[in-house]
Backbone bond lengths (Angstrom), bond angles and torsions (degrees), N, CA, C in turn:
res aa  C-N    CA-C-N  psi(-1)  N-CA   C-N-CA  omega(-1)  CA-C   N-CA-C  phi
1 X - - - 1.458 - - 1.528 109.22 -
2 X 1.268 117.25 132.32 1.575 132.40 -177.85 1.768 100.78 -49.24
3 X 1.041 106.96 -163.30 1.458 105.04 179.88 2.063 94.62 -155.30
4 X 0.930 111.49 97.32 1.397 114.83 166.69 1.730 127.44 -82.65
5 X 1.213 98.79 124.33 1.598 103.75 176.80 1.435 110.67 -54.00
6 X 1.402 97.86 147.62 1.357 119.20 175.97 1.676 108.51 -75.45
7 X 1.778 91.18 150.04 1.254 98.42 -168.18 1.607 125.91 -66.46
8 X 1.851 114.43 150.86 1.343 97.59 -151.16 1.558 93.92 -78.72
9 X 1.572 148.49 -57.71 0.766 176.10 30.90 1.704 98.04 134.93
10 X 1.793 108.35 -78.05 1.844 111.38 -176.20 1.366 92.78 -127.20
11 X 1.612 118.46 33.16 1.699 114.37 157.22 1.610 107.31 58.34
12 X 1.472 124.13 17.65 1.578 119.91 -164.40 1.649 98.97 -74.61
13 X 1.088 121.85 150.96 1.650 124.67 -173.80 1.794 107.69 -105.32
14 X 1.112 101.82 16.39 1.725 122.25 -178.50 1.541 139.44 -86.48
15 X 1.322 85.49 4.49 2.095 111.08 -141.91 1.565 91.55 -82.16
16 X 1.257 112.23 130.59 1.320 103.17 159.70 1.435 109.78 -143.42
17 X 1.542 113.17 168.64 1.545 127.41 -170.86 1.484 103.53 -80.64
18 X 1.506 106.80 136.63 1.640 125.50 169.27 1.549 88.36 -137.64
19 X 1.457 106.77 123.19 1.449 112.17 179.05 1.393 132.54 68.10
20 X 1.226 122.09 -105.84 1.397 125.68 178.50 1.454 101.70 -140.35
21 X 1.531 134.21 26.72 0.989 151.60 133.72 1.355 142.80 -117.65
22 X 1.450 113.69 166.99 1.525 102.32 -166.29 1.593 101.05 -126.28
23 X 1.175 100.58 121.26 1.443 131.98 -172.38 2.039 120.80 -70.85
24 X 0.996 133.10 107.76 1.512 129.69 169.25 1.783 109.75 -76.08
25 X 1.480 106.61 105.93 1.258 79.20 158.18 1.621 146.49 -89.35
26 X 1.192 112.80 -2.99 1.511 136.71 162.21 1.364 102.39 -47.03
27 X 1.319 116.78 -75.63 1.734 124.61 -179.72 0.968 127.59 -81.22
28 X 1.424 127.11 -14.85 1.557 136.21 -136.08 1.410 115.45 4.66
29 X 1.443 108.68 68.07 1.371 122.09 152.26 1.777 116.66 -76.98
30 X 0.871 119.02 138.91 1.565 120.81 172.41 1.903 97.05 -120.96
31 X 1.533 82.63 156.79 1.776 105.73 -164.27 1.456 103.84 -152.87
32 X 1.149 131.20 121.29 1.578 132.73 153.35 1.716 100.03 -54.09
33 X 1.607 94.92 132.48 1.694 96.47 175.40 1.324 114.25 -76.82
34 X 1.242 136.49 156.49 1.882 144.64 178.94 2.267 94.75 86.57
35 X 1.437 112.63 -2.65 1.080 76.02 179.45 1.144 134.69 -89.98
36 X 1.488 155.29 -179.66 1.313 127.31 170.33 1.253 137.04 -148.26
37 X 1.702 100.91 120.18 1.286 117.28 -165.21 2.170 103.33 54.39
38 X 1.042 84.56 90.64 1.755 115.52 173.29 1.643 81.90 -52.09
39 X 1.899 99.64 -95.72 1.595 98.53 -148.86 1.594 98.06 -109.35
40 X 1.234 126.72 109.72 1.495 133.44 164.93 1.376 112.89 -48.15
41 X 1.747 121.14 -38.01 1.558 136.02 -161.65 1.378 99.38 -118.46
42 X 1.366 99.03 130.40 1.406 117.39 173.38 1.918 115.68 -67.56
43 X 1.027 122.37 114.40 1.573 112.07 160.07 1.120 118.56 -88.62
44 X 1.938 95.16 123.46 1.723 99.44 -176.44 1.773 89.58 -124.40
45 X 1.027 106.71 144.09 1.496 132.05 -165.17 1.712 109.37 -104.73
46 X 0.611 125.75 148.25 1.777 127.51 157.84 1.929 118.28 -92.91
47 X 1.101 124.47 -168.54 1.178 137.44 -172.18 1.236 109.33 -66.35
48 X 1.416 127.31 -42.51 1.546 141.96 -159.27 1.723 99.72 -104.31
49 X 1.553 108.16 4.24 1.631 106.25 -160.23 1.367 137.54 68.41
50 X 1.508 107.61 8.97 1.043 121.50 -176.98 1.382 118.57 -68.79
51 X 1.756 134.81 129.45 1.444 127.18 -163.19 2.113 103.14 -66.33
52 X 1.136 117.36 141.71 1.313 106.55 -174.41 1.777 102.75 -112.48
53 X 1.063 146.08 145.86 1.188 160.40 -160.32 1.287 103.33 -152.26
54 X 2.055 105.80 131.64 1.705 110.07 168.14 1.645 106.78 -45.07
55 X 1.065 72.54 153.09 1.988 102.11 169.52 1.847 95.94 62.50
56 X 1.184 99.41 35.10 1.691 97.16 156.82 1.169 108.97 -105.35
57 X 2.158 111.53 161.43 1.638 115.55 -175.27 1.665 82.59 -108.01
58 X 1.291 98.00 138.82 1.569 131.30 171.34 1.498 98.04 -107.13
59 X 1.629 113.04 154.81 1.333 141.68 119.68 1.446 154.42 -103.72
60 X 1.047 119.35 133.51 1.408 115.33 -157.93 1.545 95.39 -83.02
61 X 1.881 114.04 137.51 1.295 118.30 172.91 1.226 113.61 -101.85
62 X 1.312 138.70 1.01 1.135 143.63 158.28 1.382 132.12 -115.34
63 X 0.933 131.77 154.15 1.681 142.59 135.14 1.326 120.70 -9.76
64 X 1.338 130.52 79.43 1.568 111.33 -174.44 1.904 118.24 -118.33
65 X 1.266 94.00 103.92 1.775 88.28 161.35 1.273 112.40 -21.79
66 X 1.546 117.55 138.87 1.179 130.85 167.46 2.011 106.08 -91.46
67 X 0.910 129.89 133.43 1.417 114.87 -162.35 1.168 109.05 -82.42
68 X 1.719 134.93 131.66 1.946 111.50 175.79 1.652 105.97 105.67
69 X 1.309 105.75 -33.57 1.518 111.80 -165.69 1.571 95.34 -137.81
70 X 1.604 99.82 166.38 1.588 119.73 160.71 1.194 133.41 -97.01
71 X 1.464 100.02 43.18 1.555 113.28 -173.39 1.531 97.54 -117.84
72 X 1.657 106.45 145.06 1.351 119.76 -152.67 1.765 97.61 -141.71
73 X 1.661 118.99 97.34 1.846 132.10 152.76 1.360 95.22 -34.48
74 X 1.447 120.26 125.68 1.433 114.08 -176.66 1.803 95.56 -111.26
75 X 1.143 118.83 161.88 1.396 121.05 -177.50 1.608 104.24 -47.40
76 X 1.276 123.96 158.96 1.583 134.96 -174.08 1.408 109.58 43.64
77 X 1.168 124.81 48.97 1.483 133.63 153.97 1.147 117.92 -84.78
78 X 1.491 129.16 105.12 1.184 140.45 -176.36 1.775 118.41 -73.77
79 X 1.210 110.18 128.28 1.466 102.40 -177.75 1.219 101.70 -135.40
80 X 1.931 117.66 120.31 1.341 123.56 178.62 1.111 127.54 -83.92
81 X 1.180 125.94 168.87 1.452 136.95 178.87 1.638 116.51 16.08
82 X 1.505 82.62 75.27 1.675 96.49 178.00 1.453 127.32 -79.03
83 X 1.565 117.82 145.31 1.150 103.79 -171.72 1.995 100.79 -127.03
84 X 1.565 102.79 131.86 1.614 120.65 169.80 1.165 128.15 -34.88
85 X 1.267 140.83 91.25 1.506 135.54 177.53 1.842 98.22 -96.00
86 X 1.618 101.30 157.68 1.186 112.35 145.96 1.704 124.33 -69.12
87 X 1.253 117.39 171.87 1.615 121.31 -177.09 1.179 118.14 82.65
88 X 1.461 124.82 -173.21 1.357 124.62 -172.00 1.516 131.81 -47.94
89 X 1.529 83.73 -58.75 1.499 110.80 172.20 1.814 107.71 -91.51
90 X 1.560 90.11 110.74 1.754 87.21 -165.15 1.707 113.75 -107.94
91 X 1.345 111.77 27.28 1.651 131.91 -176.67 1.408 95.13 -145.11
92 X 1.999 86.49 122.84 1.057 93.55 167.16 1.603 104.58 -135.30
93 X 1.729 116.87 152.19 1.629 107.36 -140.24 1.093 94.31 -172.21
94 X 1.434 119.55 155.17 1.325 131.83 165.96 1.336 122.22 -83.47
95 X 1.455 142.82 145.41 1.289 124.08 -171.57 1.614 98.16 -138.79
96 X 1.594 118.05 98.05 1.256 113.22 164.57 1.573 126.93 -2.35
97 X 1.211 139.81 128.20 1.563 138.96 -174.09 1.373 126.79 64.38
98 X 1.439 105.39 -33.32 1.366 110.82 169.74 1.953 137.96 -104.82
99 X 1.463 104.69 1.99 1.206 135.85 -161.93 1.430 128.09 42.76
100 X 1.316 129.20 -118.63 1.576 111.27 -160.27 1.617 97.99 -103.62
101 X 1.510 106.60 141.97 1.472 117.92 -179.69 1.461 111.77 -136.71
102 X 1.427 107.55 166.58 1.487 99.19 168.52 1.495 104.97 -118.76
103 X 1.663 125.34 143.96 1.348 107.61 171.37 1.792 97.68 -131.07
104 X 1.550 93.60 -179.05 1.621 109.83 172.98 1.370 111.78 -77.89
105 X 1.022 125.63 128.93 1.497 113.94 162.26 1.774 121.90 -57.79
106 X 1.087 93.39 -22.64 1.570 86.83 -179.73 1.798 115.55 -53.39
107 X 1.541 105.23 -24.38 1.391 100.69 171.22 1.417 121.40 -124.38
108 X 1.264 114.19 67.06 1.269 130.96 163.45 1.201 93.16 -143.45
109 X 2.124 106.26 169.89 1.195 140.26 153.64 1.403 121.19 -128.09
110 X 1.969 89.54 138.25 1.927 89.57 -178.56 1.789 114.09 -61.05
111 X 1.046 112.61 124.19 1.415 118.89 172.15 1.692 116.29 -56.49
């Protein structure tokens, strides 16, 4: 039996070929085999879809629990020169009064 690389995407060691591609079933990522490394850079988007890049100013469009505490990002909270993490929460940033947080992009906008 061949030996197929693990998937590029969540690294799953499960991947196998249907057709002329090779299939994840963990993620169902698909990949042409021999290619390499598709996307090195993560695309993280904002609310409006806007492409987001470190050292951009965001705003928060919602209301957000602070997690642990009773402190509450109130809508139009500006957060500067943000910087891209991997994981859920893929901004990570300083937030006037409340100091460094991580949020989702799903609830912000690029300023």
């Amino acid at each position: 039996m061949s030996e197929l690389p693990p998937c590029p995407q969540c690294q799953s060691p499960y991947a196998y070929a249907d057709a002329s591609l090779l299939v994840c079933p963990e993620c169902a990522h698909e990949w042409q085999p021999g290619s390499v490394d598709q996307e090195d850079e993560r695309v993280v988007r904002d609310s409006n879809g806007n492409l987001l890049q470190d050292g951009d100013t965001v705003t928060v469009i919602k209301d957000l629990k602070v997690k642990g505490s009773s402190l509450v990002v109130k809508v139009g909270t500006k957060a500067k020169n943000i910087r891209l993490v991997a994981g859920d929460h893929d901004i990570d940033c300083k937030i006037p009064s409340l100091g460094a947080m991580q949020l989702k992009s799903a609830f912000v906008k690029k300023q």
